[in-house]
N, C-alpha and C positions, 0 to 999 in steps of 0.2 A: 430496468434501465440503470446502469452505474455513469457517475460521473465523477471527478478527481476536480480539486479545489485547487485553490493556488497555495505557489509553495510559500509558507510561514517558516521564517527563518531567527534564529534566538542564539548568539555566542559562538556561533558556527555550526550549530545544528540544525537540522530543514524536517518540515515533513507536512505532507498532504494528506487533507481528509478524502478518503473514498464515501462516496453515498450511494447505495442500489436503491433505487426506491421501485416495490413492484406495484406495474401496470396492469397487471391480471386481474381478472374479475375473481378468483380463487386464493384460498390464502397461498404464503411461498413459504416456505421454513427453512432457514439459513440454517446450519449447523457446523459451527468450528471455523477459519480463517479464509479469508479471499485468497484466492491463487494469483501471484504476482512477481513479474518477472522483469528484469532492469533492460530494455532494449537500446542501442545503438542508432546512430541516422540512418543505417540500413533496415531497422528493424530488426536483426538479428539479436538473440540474445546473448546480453555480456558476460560468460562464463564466469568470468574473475569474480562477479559478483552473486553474495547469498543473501537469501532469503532470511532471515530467523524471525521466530514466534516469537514474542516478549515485549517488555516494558520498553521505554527509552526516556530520554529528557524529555522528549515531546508529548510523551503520551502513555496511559498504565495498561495496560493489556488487561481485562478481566478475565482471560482464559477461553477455553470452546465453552460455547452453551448453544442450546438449540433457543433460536430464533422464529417467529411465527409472525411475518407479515400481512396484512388485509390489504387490501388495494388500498395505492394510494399515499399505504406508509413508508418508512424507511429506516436502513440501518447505517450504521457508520460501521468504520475502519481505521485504522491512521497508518501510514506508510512513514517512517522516518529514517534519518541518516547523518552520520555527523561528516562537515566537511573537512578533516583531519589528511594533514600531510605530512610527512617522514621526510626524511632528508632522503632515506632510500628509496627506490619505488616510485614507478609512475602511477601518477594520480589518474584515478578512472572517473568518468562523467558519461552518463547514458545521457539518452536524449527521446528516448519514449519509456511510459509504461505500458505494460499486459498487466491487465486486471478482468479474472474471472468471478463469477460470484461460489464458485469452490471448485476443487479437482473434479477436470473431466467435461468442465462447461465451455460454454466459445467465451473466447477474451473479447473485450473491446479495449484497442491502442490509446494513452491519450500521449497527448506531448507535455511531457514533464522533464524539466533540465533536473538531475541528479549528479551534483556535484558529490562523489563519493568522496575525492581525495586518494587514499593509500589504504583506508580502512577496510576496504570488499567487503563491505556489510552495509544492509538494511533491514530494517524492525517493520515487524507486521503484528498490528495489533489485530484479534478475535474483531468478528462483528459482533457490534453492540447497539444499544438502543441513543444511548447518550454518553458522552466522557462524562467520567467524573474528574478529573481536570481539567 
């Protein structure tokens, strides 16, 4: 089961924790980054907008590692974004997330307001067991 937090916002930068926590009676082994994607009120996905693996103000990426959860437990993620505008360039703002637990799995939609701004960029951190900040 993945669920998305509310958005935590810091000097103009935002970002939500994602949590899978698995429900299975068997272990689940994450390995490497959730699959996530800026959606539209259509749901459609917002081209303008990427994905990148890495650090941000909100949060340190520790990189892929393999992950091995038992029922019951859970991993994080952090999705972040700064809300930066230009004087040129319209400002883009989604209005859903796609969050898979890696390439190739079914997504589940949440509604998250992503005020991008001008920047067409969001950070995805690896899953991990706990921030270290």
């Amino acid at each position: 089961m993945i669920t998305v937090g509310e958005v935590e916002a810091a000097l103009g930068h935002r970002a939500v924790v994602l949590k899978l926590t698995n429900c299975r009676a068997r272990t689940l082994t994450l390995d490497g980054y959730p699959e996530v994607a800026v959606l539209d009120a259509r749901r459609n996905k917002l081209k303008k907008v990427a994905v990148a693996h890495g650090s941000s103000y909100m949060a340190t990426d520790p990189g892929p590692a393999r992950i091995r959860l038992g029922k019951g437990e859970s991993a994080l993620a952090a999705v972040s974004w700064s809300n930066t505008v230009e004087v040129y360039g319209g400002a883009v703002a989604g209005t859903y997330l796609s969050v898979a637990q890696g390439k190739g799995d079914a997504p589940v939609v949440w509604p998250v307001v992503t005020d991008i701004g001008t920047t067409g960029k969001v950070e995805l951190t690896a899953w991990l067991l706990k921030f270290a900040n």
